[in-house]
N, C-alpha and C positions, 0 to 999 in steps of 0.2 A: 504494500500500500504506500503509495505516496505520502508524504507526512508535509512536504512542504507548504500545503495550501491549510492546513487545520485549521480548525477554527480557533483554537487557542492561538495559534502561533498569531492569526489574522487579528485577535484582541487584542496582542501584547504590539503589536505593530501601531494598530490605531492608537493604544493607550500612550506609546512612546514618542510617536511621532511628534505630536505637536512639544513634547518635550524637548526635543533634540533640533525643532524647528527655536522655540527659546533658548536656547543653549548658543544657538548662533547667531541672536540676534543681541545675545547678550557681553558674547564675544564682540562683537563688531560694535559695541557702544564701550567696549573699555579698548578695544583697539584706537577709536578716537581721541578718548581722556587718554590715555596714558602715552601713546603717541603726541601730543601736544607736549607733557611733562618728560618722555625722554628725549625730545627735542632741545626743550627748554636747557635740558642739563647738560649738554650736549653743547650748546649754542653759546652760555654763559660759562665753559669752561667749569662747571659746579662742582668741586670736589667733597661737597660733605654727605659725609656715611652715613649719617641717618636719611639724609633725603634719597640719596640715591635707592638703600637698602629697602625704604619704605618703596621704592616703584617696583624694583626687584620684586618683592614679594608679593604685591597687589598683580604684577604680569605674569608671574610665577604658578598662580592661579587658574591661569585661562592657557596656561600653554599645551592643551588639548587643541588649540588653535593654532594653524599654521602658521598666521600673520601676528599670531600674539608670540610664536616661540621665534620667529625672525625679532621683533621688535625687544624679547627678550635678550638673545644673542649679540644686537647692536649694543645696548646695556652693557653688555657683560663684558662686551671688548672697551669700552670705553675707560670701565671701572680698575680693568684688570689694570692699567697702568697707574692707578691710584690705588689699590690693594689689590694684589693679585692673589693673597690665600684667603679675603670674603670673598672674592669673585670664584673660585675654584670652589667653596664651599656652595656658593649658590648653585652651580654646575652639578654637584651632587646631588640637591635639595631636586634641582629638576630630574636627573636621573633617576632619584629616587620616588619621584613623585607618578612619570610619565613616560621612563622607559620600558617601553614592552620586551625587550630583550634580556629580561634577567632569567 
């Protein structure tokens, strides 16, 4: 028997959709804000660790999102030359968070 069309499977599909439909649109509203702020820090030369740590970890978040883990990766190179073992610890935080390869 075919199992792919069931009817459970077709409940959990409806029930998640529109979830995963929010999920991306909630991405793309902190892609905006927080692209604006790694701009900012970026732009202004900013080298303080609480602001920067504070965007890290608000991006860190959403990096189930492609353009949120590029906007992450920009960050993280930037930081690395103002502290390169927070920046390597953030690098885990997301490994640990979002790597499917363990």
């Amino acid at each position: 028997m075919n199992q792919s069309n069931t009817p459970e499977k077709n409940t959990l599909v409806e029930k998640i959709g529109p979830l995963i439909t929010y999920t991306r649109q909630l991405a793309r509203e902190a892609e905006h804000f927080y692209t604006q702020d790694v701009d900012s820090i970026i732009k202004d030369q900013d080298s303080d660790p609480k602001r920067i740590e504070h965007c890290l970890d608000g991006i860190l978040d959403f990096c189930f999102d492609e353009k949120m883990l590029q906007l992450f990766k920009k960050l993280c190179r930037y930081y690395y030359n103002i502290d390169s073992v927070a920046t390597s610890e953030y690098v885990f935080f997301y490994k640990d968070m979002w790597d499917n390869d363990k």
